[in-house]
N, C-alpha and C positions, 0 to 999 in steps of 0.2 A: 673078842671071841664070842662071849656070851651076847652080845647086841647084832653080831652077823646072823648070830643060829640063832635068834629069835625071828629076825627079819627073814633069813632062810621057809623058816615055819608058817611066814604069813603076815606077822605082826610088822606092825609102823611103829618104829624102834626113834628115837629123838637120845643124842647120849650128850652129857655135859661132864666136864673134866676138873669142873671146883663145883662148891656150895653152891658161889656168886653164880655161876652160868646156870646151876641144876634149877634157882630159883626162876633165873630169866629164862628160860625154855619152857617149863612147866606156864607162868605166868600168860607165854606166848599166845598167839592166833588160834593153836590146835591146841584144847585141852585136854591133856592126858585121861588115859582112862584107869591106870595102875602107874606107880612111882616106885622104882627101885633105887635105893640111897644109900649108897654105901656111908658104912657111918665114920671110915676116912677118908671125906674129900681135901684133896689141894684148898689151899688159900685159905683166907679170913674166916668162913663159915665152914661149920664140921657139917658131917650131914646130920648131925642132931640138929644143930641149929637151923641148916637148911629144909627140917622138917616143920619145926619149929614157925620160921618164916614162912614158909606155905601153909601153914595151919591156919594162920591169920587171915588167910583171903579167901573172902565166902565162897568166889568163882570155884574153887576147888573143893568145896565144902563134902565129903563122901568120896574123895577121890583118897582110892587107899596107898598108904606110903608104907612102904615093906623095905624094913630092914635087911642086905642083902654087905654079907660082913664074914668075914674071916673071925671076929670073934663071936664064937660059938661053943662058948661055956655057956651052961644053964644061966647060971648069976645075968653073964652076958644079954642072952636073951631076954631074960626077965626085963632087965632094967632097959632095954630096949623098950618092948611093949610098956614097960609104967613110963618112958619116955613121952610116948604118942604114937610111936610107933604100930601099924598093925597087925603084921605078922614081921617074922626073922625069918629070913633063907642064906644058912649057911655058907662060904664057898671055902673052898673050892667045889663043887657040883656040877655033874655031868648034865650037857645043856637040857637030855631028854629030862631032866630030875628035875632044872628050873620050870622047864616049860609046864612039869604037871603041877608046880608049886603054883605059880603066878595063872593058868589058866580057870581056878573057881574065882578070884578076883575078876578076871573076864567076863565071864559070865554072868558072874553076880551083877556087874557094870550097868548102867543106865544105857537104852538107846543113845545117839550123838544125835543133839537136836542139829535142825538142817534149816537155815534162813535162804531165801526166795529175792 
């Protein structure tokens, strides 16, 4: 839902369904420019780990990973953030509430260099 209503708004949405795939996509052709990580993904890698894992590759190096998690206790979030993590965004949230969370990460964002 929340990856329709982003794309609905504009945005070029890429969704992975474990750690393993959040890494292979991110890693991909098209580098993201914001990462939303749920911190329970499917499979082998959590999305801690999966933050983790992308933290390690320079390509990515300013590309912010936001915790986006059902748990949302302070505690929670904290140790998210002392994680690596760069901000928390709550859910369940109403998409117009994501979109204003994750659009100063937009902005903030680098132009996308462009090869010839």
């Amino acid at each position: 839902m929340y990856a329709e209503y982003l794309t609905f708004r504009g945005l070029r949405v890429a969704t992975a369904a474990s750690g393993a795939e959040a890494v292979a996509v991110a890693n991909g052709p098209d580098r993201p420019v914001v990462i939303l990580m749920d911190l329970e993904m499917r499979g082998a890698l959590s999305g801690k780990e999966a933050m983790k894992e992308l933290r390690r590759n320079p390509a990515l190096a300013g590309v912010p990973i936001l915790a986006f998690t059902a748990h949302a206790m302070v505690a929670e979030r904290d140790n998210a953030i002392l994680d690596g993590f760069d901000g928390v965004i709550p859910k369940p949230c109403l998409p117009d509430t994501l979109v204003g969370l994750v659009e100063p990460y937009l902005v903030a964002a680098p132009p996308a260099s462009t090869t010839t």
